[in-house]
PDB file of N, H, CA, C and O in Angstrom:
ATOM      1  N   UNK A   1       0.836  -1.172   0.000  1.00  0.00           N
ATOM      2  CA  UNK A   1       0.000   0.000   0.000  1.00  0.00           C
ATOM      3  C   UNK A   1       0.883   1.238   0.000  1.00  0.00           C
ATOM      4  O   UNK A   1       1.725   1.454   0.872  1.00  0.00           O
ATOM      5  N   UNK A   2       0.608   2.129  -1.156  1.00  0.00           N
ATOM      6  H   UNK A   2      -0.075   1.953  -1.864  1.00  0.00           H
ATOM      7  CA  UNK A   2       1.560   3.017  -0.908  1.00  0.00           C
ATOM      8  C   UNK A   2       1.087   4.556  -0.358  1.00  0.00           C
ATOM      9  O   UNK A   2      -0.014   4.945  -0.749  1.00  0.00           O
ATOM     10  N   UNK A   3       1.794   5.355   0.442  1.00  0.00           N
ATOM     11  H   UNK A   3       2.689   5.040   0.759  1.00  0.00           H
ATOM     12  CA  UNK A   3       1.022   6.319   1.498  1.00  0.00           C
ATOM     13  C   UNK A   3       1.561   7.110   1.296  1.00  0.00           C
ATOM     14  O   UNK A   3       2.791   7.134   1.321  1.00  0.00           O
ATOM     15  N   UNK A   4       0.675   8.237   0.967  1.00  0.00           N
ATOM     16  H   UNK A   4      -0.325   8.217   0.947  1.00  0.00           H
ATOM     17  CA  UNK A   4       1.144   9.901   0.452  1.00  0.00           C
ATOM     18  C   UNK A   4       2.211  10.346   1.919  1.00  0.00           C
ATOM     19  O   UNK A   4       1.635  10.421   3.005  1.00  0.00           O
ATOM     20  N   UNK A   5       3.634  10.601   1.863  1.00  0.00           N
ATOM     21  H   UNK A   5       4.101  10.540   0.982  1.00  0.00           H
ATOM     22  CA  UNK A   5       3.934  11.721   2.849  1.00  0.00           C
ATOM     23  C   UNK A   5       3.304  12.844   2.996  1.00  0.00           C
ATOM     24  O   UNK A   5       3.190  13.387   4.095  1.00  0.00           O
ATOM     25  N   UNK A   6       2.882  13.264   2.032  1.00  0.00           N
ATOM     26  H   UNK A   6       2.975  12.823   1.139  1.00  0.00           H
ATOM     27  CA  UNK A   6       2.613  14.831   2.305  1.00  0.00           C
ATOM     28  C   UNK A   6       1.432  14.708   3.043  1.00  0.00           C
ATOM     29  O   UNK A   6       1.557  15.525   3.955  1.00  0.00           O
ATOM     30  N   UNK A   7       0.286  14.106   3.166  1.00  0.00           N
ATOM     31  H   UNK A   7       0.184  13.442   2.425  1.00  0.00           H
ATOM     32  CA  UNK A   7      -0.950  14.064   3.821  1.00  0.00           C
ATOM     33  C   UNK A   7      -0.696  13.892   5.454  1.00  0.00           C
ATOM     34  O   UNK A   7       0.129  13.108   5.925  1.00  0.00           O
ATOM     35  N   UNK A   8      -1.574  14.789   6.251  1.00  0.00           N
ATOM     36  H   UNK A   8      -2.243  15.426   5.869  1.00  0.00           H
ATOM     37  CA  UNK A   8      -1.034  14.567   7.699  1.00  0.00           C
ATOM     38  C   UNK A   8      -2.055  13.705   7.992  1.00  0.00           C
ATOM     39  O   UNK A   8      -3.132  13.720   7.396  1.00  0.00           O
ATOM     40  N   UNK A   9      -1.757  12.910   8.933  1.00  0.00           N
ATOM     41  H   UNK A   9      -0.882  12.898   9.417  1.00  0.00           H
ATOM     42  CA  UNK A   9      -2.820  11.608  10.062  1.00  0.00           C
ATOM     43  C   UNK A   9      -2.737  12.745  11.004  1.00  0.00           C
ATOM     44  O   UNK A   9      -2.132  13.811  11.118  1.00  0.00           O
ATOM     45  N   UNK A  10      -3.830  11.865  11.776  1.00  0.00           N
ATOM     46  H   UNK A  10      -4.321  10.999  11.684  1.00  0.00           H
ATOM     47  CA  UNK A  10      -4.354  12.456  13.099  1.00  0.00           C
ATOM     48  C   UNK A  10      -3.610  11.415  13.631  1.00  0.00           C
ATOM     49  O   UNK A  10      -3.075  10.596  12.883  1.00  0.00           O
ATOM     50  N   UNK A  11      -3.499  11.341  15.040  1.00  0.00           N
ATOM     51  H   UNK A  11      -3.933  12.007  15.648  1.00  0.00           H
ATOM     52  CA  UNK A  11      -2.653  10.931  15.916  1.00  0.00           C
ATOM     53  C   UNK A  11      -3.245  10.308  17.076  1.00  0.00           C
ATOM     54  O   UNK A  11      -4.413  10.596  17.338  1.00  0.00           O
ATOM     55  N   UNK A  12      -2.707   9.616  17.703  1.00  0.00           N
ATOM     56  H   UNK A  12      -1.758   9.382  17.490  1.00  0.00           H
ATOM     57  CA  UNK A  12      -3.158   8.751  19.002  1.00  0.00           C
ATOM     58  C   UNK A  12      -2.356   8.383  20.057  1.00  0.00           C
ATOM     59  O   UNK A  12      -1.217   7.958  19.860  1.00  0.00           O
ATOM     60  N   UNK A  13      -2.882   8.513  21.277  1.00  0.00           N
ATOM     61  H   UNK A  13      -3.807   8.857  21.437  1.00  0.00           H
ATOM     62  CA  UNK A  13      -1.983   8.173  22.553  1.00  0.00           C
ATOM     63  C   UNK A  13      -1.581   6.470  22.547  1.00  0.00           C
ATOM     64  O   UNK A  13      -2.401   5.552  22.535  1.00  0.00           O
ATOM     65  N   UNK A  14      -0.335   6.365  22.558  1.00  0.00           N
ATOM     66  H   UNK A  14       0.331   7.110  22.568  1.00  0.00           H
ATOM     67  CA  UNK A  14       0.259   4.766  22.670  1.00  0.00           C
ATOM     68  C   UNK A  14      -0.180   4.327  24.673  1.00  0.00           C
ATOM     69  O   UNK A  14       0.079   5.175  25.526  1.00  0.00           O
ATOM     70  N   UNK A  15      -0.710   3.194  25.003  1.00  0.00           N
ATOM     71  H   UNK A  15      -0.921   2.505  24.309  1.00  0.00           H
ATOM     72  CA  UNK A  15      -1.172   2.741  26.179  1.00  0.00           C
ATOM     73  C   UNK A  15       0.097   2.473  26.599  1.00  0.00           C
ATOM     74  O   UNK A  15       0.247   2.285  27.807  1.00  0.00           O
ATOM     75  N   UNK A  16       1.194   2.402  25.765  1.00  0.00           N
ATOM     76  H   UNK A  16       1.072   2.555  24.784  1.00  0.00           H
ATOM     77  CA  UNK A  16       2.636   1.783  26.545  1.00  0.00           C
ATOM     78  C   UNK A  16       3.109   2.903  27.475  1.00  0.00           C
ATOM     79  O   UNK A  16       3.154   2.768  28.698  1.00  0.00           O
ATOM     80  N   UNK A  17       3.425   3.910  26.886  1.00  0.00           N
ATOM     81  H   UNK A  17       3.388   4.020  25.892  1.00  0.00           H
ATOM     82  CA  UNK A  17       4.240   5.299  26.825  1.00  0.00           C
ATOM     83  C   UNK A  17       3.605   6.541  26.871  1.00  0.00           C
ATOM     84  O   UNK A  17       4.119   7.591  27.258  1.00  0.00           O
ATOM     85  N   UNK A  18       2.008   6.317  26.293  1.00  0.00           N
ATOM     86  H   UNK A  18       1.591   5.464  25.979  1.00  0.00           H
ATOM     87  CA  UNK A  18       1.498   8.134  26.893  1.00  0.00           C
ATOM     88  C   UNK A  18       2.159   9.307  25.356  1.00  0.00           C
ATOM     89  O   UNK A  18       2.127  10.537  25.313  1.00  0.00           O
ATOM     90  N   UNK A  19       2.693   8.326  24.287  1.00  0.00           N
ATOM     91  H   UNK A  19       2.718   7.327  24.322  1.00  0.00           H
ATOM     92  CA  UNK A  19       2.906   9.269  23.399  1.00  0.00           C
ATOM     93  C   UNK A  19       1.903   9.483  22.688  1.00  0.00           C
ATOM     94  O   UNK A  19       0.838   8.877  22.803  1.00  0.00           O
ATOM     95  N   UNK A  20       2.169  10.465  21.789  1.00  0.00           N
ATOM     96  H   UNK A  20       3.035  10.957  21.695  1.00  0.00           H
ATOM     97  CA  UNK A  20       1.137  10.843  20.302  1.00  0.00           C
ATOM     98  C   UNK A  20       2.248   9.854  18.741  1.00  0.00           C
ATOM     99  O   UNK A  20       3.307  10.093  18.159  1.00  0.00           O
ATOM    100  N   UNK A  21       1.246   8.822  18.672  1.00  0.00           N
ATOM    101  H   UNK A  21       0.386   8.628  19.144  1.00  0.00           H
ATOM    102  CA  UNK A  21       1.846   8.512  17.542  1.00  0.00           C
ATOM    103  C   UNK A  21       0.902   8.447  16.576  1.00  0.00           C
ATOM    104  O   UNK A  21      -0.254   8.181  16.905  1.00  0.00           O
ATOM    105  N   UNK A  22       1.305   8.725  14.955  1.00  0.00           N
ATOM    106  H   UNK A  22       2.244   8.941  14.688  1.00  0.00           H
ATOM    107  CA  UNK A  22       0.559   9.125  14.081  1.00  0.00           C
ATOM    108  C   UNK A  22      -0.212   7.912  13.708  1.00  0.00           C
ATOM    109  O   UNK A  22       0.171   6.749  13.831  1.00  0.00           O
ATOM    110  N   UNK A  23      -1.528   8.396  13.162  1.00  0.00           N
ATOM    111  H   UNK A  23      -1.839   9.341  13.063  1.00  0.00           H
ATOM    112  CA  UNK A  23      -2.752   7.101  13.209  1.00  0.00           C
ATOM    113  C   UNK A  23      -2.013   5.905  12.465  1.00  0.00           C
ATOM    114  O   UNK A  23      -1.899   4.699  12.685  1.00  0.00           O
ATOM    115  N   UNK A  24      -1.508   6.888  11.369  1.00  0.00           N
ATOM    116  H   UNK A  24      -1.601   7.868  11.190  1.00  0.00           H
ATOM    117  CA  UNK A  24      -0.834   5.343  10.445  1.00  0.00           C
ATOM    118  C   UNK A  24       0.191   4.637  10.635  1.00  0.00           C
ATOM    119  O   UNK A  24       0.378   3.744   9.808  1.00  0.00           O
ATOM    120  N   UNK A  25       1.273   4.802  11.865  1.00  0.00           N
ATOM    121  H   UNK A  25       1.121   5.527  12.536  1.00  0.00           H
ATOM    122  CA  UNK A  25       1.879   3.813  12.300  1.00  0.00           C
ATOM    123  C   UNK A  25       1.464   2.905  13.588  1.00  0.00           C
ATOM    124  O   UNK A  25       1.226   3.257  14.743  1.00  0.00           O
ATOM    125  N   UNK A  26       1.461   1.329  12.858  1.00  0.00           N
ATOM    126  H   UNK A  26       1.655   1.042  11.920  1.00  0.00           H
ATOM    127  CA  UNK A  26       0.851   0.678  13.834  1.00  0.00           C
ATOM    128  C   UNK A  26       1.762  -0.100  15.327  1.00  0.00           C
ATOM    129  O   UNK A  26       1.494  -0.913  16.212  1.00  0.00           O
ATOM    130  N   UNK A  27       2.767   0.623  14.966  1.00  0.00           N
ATOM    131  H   UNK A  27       2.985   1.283  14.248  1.00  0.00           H
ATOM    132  CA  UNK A  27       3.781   0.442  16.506  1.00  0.00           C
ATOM    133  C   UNK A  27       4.266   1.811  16.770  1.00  0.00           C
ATOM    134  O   UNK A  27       4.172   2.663  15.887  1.00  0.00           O
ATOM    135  N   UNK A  28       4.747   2.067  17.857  1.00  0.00           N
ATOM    136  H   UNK A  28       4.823   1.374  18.574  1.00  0.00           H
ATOM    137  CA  UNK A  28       4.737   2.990  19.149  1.00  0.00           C
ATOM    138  C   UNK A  28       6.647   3.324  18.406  1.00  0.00           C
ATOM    139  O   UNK A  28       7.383   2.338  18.358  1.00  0.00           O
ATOM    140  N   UNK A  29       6.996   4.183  18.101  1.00  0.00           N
ATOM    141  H   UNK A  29       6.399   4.983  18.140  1.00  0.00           H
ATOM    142  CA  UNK A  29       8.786   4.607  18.135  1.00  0.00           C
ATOM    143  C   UNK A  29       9.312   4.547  18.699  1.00  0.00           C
ATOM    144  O   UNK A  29      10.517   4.537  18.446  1.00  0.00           O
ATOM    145  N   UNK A  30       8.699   4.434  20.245  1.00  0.00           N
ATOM    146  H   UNK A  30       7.720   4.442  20.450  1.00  0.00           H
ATOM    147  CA  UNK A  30       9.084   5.090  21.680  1.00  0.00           C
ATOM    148  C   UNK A  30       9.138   3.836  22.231  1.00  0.00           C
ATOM    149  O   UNK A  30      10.339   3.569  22.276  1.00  0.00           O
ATOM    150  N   UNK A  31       8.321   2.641  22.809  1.00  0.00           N
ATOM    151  H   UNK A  31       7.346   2.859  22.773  1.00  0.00           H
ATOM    152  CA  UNK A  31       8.356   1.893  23.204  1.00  0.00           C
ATOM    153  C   UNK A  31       7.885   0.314  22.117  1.00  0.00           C
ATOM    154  O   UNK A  31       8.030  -0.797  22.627  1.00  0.00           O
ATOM    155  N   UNK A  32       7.550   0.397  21.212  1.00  0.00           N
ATOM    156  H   UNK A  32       7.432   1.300  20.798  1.00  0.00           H
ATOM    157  CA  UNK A  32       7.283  -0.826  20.339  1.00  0.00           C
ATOM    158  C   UNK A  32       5.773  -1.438  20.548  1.00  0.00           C
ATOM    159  O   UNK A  32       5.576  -2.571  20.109  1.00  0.00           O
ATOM    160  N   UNK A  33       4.582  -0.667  21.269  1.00  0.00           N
ATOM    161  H   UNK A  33       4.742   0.253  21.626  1.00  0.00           H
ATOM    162  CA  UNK A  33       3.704  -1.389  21.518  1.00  0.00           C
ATOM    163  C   UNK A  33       3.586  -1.380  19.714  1.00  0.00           C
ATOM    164  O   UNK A  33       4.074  -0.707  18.807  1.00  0.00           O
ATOM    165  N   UNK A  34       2.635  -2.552  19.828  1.00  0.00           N
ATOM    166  H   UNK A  34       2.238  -3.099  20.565  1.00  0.00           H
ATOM    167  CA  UNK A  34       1.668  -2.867  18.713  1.00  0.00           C
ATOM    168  C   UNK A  34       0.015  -2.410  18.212  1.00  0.00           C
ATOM    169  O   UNK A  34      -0.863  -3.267  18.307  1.00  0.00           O
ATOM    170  N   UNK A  35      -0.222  -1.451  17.847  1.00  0.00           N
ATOM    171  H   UNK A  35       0.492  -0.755  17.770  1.00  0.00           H
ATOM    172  CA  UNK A  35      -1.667  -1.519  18.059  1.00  0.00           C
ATOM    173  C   UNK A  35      -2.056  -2.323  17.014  1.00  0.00           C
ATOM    174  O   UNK A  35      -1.570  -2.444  15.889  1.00  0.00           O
ATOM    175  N   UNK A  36      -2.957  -2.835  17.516  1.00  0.00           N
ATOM    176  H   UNK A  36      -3.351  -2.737  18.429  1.00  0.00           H
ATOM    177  CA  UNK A  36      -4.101  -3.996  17.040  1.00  0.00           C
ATOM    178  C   UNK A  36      -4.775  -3.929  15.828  1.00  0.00           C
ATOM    179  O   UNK A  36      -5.585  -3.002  15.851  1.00  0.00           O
ATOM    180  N   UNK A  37      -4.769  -4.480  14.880  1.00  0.00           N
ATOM    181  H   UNK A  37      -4.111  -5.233  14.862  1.00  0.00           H
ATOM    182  CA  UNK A  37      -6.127  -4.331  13.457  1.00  0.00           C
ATOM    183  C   UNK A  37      -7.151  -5.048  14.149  1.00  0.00           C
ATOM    184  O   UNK A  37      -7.328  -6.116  14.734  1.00  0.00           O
ATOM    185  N   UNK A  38      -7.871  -3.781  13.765  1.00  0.00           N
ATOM    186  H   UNK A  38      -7.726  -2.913  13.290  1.00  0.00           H
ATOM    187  CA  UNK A  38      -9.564  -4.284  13.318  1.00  0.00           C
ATOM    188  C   UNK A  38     -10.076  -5.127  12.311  1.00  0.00           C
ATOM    189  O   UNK A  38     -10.364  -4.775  11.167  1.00  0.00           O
ATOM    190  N   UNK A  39     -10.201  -6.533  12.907  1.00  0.00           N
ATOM    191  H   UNK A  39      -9.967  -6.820  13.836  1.00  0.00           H
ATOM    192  CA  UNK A  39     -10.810  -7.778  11.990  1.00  0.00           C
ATOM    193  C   UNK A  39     -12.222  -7.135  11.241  1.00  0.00           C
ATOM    194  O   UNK A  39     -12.890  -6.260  11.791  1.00  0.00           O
ATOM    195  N   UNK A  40     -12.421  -7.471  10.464  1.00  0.00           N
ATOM    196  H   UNK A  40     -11.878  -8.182  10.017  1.00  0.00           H
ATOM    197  CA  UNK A  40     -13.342  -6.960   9.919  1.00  0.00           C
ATOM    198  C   UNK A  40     -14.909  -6.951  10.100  1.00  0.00           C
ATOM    199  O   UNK A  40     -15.842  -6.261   9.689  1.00  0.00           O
ATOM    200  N   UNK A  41     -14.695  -8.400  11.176  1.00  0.00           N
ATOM    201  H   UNK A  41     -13.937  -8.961  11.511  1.00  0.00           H
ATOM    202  CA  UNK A  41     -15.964  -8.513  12.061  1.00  0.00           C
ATOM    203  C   UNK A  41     -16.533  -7.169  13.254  1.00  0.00           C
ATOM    204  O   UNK A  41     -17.681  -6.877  13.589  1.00  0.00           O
ATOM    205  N   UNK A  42     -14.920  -6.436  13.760  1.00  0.00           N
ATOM    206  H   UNK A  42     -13.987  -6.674  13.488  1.00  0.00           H
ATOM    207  CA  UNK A  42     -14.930  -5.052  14.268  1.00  0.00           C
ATOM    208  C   UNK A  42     -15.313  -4.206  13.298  1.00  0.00           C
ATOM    209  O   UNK A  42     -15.908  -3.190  13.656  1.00  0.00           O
ATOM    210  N   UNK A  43     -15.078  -4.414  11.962  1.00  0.00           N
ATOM    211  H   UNK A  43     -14.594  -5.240  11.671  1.00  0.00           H
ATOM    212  CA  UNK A  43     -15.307  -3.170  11.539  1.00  0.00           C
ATOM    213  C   UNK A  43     -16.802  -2.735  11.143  1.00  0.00           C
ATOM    214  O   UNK A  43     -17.249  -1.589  11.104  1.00  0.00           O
ATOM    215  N   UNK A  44     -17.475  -3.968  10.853  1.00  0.00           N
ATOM    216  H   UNK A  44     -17.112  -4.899  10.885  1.00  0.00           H
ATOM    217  CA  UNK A  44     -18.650  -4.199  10.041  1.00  0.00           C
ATOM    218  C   UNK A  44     -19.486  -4.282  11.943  1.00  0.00           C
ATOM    219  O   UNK A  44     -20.636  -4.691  11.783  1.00  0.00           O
ATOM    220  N   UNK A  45     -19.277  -4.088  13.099  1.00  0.00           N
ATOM    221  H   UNK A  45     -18.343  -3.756  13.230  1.00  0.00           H
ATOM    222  CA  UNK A  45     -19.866  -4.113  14.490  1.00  0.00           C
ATOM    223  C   UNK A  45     -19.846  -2.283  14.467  1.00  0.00           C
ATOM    224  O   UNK A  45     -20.747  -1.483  14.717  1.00  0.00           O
ATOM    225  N   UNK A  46     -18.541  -2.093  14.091  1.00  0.00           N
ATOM    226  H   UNK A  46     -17.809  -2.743  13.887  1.00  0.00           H
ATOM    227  CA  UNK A  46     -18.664  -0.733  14.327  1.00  0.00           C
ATOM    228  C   UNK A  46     -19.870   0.388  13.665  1.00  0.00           C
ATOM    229  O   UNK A  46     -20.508   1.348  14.097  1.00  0.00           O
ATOM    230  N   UNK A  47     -19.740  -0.455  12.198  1.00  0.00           N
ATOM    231  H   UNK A  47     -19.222  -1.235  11.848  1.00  0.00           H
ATOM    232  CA  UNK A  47     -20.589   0.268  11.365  1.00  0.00           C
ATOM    233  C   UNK A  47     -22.347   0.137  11.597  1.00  0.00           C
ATOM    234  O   UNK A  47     -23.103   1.100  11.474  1.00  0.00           O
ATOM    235  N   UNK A  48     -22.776  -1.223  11.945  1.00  0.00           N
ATOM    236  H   UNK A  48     -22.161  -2.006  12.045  1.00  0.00           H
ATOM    237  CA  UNK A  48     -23.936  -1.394  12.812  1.00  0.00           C
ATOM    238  C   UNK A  48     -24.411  -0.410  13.546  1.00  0.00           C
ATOM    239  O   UNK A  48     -25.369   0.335  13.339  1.00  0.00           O
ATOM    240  N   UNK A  49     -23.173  -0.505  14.994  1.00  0.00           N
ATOM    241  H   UNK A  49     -22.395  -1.110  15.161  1.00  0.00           H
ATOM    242  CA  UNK A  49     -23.397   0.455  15.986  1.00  0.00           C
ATOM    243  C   UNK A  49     -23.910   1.820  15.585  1.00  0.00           C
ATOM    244  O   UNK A  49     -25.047   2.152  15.918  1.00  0.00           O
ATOM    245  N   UNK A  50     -23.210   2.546  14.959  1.00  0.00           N
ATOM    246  H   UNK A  50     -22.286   2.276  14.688  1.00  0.00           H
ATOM    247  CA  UNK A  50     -23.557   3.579  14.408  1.00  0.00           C
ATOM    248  C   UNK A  50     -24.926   3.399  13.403  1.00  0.00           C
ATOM    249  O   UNK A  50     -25.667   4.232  13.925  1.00  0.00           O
ATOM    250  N   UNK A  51     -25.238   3.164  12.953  1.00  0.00           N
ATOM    251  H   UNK A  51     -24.636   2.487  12.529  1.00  0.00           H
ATOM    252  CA  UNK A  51     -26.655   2.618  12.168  1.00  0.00           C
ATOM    253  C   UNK A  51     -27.460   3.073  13.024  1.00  0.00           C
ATOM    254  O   UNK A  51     -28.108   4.111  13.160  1.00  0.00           O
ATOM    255  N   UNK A  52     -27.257   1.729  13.819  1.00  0.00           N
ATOM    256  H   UNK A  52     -26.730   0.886  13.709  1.00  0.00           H
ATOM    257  CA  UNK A  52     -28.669   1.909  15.212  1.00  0.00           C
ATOM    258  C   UNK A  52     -28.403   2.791  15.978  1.00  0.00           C
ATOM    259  O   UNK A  52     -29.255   2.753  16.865  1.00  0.00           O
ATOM    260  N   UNK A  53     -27.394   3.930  16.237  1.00  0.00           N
ATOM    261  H   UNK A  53     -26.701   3.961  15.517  1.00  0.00           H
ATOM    262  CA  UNK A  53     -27.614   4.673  17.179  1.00  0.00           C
ATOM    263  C   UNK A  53     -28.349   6.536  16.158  1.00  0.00           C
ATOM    264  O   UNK A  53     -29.103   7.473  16.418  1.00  0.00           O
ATOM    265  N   UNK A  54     -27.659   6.168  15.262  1.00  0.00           N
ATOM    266  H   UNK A  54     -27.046   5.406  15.051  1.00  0.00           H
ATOM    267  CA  UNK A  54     -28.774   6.783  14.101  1.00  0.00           C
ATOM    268  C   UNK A  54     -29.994   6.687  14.307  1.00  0.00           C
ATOM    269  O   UNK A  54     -30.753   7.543  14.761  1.00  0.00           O
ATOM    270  N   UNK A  55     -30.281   5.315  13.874  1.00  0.00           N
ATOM    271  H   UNK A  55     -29.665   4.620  13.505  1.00  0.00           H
ATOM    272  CA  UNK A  55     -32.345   4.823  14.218  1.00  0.00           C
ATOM    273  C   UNK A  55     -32.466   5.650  15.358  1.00  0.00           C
ATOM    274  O   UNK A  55     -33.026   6.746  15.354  1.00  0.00           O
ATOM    275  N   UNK A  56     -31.995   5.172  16.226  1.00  0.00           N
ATOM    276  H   UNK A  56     -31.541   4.281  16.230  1.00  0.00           H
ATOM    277  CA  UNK A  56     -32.138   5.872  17.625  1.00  0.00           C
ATOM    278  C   UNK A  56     -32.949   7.421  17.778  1.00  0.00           C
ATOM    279  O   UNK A  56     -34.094   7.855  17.901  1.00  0.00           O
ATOM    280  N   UNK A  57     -31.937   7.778  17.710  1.00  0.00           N
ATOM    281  H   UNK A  57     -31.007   7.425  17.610  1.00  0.00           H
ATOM    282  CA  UNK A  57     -31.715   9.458  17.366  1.00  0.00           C
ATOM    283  C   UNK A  57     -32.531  10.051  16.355  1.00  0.00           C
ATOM    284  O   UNK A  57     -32.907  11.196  16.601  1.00  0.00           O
ATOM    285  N   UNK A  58     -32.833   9.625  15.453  1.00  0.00           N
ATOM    286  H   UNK A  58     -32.528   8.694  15.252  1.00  0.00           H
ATOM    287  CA  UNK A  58     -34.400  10.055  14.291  1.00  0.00           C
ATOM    288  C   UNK A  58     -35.596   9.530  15.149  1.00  0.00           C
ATOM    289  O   UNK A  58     -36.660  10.144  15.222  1.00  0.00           O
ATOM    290  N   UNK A  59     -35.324   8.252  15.848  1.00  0.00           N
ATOM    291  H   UNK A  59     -34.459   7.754  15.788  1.00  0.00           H
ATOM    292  CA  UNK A  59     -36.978   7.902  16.455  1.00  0.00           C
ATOM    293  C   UNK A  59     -37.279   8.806  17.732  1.00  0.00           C
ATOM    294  O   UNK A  59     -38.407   8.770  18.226  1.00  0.00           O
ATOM    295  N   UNK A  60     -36.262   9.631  18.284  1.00  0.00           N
ATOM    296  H   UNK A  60     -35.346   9.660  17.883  1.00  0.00           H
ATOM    297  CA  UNK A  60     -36.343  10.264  19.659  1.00  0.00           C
ATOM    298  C   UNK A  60     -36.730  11.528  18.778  1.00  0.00           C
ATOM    299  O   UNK A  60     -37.676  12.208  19.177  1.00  0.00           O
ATOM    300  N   UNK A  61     -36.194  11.829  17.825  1.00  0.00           N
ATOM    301  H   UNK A  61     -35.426  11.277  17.501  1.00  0.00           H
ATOM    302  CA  UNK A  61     -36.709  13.220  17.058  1.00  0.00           C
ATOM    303  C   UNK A  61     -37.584  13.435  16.771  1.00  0.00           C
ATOM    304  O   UNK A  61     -38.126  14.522  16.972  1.00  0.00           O
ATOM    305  N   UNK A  62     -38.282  12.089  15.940  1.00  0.00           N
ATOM    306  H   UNK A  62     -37.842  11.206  15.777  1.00  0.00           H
ATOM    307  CA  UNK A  62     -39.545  12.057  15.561  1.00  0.00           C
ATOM    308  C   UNK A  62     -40.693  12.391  16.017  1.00  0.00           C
ATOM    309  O   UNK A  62     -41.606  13.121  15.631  1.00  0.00           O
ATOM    310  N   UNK A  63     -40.360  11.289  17.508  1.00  0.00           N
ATOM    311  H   UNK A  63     -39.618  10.696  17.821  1.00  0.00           H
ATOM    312  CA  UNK A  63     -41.463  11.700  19.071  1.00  0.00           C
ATOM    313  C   UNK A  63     -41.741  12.797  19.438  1.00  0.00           C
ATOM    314  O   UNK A  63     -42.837  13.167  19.860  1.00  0.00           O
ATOM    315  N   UNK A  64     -40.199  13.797  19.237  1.00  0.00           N
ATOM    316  H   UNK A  64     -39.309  13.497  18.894  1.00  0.00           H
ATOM    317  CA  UNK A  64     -40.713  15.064  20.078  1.00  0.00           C
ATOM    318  C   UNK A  64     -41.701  16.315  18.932  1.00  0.00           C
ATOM    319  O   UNK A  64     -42.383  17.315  19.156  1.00  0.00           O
ATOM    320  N   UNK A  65     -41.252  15.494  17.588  1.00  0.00           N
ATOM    321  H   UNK A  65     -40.699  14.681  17.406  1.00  0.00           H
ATOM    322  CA  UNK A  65     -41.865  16.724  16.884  1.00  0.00           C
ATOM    323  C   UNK A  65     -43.800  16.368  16.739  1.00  0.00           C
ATOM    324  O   UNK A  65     -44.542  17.195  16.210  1.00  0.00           O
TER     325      UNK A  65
END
């Protein structure tokens, strides 16, 4: 996969070390943690979640109007 340098990631705290490492590296510089891939069974749970919390949120709207 090849990845534009010039484009910036957003960034994330490593659980090892408390650093900011950039979204797209999936180990830590600082200490070597690993972060984890999302199997795709996470990803397709994630996308659900959000679905139904959508439904949600239109049926509470709906009620009040």
């Amino acid at each position: 996969m090849k990845i534009d340098a010039d484009k910036e990631f957003g960034s994330r705290e490593c659980p090892g070390c408390a650093m900011d490492v950039p979204e797209n590296n999936n180990r830590c510089p600082i200490c070597g943690y690993e972060f984890p891939n999302p199997t795709p069974r996470q990803k397709h749970m994630k996308l659900w979640g959000a679905l139904i919390m959508l439904a949600i949120f239109l049926i509470v709207i709906l009620r009040l109007l």
